[in-house]
BAFI-3210 file (N, C-alpha, C; in Angstrom, 3 decimals, decimal comma, padded with zeros to 6 digits):
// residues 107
n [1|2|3|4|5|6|7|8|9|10|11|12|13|14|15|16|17|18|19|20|21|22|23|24|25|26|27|28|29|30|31|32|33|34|35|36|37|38|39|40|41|42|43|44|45|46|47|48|49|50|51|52|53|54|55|56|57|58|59|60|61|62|63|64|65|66|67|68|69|70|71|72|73|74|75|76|77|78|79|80|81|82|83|84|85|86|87|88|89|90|91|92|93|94|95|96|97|98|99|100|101|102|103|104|105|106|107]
n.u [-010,010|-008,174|-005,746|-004,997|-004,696|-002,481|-000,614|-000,392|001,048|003,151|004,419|005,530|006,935|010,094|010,730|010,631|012,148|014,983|014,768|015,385|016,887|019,001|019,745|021,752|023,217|023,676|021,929|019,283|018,864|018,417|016,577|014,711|014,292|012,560|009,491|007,558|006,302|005,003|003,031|002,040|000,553|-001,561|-002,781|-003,713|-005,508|-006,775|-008,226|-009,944|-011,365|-013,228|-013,986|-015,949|-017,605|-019,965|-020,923|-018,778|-019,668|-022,198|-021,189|-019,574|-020,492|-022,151|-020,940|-021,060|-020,475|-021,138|-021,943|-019,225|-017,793|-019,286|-018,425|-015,781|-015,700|-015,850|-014,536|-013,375|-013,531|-011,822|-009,296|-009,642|-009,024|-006,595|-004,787|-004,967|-003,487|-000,932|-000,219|-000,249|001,503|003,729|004,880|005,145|007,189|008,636|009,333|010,065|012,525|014,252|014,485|015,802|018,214|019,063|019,201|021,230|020,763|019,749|017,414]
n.v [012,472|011,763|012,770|012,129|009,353|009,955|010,589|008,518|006,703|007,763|007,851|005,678|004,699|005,748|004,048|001,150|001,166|002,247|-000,267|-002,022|-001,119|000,099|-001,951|-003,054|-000,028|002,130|003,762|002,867|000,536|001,484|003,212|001,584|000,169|001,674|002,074|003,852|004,568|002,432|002,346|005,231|004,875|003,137|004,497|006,088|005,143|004,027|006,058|006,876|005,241|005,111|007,661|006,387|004,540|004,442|003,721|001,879|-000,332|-001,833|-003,063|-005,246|-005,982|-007,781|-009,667|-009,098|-010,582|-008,250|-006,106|-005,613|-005,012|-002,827|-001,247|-001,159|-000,013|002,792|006,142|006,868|003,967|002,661|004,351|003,705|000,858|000,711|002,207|-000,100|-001,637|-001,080|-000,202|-002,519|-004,385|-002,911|-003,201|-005,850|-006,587|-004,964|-007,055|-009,097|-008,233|-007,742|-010,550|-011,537|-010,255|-011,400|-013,987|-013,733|-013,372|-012,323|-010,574]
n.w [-005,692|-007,167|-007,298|-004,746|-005,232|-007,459|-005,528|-003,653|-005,513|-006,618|-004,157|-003,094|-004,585|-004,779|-002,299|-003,372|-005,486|-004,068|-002,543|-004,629|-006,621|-004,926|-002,651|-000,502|000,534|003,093|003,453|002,675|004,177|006,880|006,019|005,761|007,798|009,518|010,052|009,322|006,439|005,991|008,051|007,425|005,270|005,880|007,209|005,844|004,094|005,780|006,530|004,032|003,490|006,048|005,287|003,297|004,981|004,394|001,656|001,598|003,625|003,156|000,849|002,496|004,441|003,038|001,234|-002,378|-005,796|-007,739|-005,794|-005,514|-007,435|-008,615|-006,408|-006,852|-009,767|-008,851|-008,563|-006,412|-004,851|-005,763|-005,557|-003,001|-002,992|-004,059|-002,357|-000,332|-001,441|-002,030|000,188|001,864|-000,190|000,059|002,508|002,510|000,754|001,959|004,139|002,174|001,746|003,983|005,278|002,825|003,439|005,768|004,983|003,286|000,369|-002,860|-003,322]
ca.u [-009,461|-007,096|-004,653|-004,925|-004,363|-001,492|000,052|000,019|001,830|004,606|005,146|005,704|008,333|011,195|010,993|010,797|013,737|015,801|015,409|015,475|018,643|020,215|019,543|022,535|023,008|022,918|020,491|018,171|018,957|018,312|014,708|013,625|013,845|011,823|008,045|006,737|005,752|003,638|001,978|000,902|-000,353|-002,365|-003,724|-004,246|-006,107|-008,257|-009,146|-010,464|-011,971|-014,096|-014,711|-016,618|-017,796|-021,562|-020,656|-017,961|-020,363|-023,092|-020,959|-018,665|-021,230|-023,364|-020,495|-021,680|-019,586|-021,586|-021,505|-017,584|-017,490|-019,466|-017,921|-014,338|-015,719|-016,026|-012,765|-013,108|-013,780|-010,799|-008,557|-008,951|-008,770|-004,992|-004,001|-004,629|-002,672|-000,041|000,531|-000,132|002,486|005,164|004,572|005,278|008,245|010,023|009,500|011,398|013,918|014,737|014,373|016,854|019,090|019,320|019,620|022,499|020,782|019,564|015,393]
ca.v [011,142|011,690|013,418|011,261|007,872|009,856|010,818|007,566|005,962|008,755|007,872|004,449|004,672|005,668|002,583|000,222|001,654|001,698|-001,714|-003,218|-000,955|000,086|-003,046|-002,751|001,187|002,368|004,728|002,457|-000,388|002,743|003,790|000,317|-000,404|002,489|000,965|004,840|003,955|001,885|003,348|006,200|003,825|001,860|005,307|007,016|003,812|004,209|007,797|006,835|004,082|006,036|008,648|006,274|003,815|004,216|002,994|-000,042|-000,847|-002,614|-003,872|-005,368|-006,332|-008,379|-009,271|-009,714|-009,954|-007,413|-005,206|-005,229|-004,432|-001,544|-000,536|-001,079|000,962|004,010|007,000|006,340|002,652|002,391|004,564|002,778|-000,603|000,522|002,375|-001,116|-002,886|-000,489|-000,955|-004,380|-004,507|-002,393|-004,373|-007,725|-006,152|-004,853|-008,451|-009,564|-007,321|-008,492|-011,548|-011,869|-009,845|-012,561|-015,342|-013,515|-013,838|-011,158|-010,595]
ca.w [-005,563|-008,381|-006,354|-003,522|-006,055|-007,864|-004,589|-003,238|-006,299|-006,245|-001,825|-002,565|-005,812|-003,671|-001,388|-004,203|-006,360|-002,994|-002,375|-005,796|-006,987|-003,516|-001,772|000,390|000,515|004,399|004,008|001,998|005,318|007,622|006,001|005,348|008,849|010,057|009,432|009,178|005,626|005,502|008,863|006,127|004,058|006,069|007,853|004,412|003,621|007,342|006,326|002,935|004,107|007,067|004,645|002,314|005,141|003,793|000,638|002,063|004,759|002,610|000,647|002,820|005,278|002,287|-000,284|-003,765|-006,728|-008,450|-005,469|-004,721|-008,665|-009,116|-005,299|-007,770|-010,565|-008,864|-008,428|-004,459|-004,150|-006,758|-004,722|-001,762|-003,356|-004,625|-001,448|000,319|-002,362|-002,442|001,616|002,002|-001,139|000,293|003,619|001,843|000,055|003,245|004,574|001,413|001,815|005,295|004,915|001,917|003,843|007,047|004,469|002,594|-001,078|-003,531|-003,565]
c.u [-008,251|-006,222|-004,571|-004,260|-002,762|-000,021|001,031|001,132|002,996|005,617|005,697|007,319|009,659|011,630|011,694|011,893|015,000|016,359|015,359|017,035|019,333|020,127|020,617|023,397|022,865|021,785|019,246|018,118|017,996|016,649|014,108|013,321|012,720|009,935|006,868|005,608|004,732|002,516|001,218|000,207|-001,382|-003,139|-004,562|-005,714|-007,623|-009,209|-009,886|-011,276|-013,731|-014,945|-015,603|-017,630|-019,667|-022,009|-019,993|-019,202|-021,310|-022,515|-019,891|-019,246|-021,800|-022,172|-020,806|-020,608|-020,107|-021,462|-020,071|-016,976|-017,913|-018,904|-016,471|-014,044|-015,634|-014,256|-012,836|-013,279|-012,131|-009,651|-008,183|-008,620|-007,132|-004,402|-003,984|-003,453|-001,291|000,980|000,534|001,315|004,390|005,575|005,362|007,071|009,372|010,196|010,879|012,473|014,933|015,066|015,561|017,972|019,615|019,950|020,858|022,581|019,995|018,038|015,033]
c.v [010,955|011,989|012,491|009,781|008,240|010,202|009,466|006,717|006,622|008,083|006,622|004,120|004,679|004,408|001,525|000,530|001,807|000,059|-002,850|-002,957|-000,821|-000,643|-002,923|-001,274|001,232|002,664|003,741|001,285|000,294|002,631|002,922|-000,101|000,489|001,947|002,816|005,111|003,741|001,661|004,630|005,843|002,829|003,531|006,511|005,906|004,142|005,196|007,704|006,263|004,587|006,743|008,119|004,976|003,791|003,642|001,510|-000,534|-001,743|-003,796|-004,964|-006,371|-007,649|-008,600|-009,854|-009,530|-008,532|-006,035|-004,351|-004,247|-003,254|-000,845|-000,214|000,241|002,423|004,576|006,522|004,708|002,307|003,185|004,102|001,719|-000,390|001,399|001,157|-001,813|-002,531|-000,886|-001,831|-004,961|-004,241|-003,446|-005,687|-007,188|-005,941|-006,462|-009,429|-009,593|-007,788|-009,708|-012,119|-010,873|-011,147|-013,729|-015,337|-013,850|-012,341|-011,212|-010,229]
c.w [-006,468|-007,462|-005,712|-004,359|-006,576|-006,684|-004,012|-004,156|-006,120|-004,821|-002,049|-003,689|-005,039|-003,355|-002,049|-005,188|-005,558|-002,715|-003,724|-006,186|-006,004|-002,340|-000,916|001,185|001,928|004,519|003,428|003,628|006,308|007,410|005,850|006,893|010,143|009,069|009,448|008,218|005,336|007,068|008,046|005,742|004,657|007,039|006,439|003,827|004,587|006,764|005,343|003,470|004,758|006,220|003,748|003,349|004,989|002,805|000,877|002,585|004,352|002,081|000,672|003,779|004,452|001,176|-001,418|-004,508|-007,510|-007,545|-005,202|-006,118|-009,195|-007,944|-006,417|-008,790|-010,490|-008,296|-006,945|-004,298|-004,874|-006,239|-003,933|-002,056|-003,659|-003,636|-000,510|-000,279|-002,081|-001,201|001,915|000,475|-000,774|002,039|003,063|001,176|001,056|003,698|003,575|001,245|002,985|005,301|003,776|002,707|005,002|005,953|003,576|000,678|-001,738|-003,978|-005,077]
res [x|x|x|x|x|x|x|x|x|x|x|x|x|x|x|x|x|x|x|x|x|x|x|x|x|x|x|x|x|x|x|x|x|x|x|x|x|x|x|x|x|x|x|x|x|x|x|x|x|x|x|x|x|x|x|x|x|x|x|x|x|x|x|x|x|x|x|x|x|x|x|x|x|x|x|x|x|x|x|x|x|x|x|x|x|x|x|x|x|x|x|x|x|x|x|x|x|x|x|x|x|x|x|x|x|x|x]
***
């Protein structure tokens, strides 16, 4: 899960240093508008997901605070919890990006 957590942080750096410093940059225009991304990230997410759905499934099905927290505590529940964040993050971010591009102001 290590790998997989430090992977994901690495995939997403790029993006976010594109559109914070080369906000107007073609190529950063170019790859922001290709949504490949955070299709990874939301299938890297699936696969984890699947692979632990014996563990989610209870407590997802039944949610407790106590269960979502020791689901948190562990290297896999804690992976997937920050590959959702990460794509639902970069997601929200391209939106920003766009979005301040149409309106002609600086995100």
């Amino acid at each position: 899960m290590q790998t997989i957590f430090s992977f994901s942080n690495m995939f997403v750096l790029p993006f976010w240093f594109l559109m914070i410093f080369l906000p107007y940059w073609r190529w950063t225009k170019w790859l922001m508008r290709v949504r490949w991304m955070i299709a990874l990230l939301a299938l890297l997410y699936a696969v984890l997901a699947i692979s632990q759905l014996s563990v989610l499934g209870p407590a997802l099905m039944h949610p407790q605070l106590s269960g979502i927290a020791a689901l948190l505590s562990t290297s896999a529940g804690a992976t997937i919890g920050w590959v959702h964040f990460l794509a639902f993050d970069l997601f929200v971010g391209r939106w920003i990006y766009f979005d301040s591009h149409e309106r002609g102001i600086t995100a």
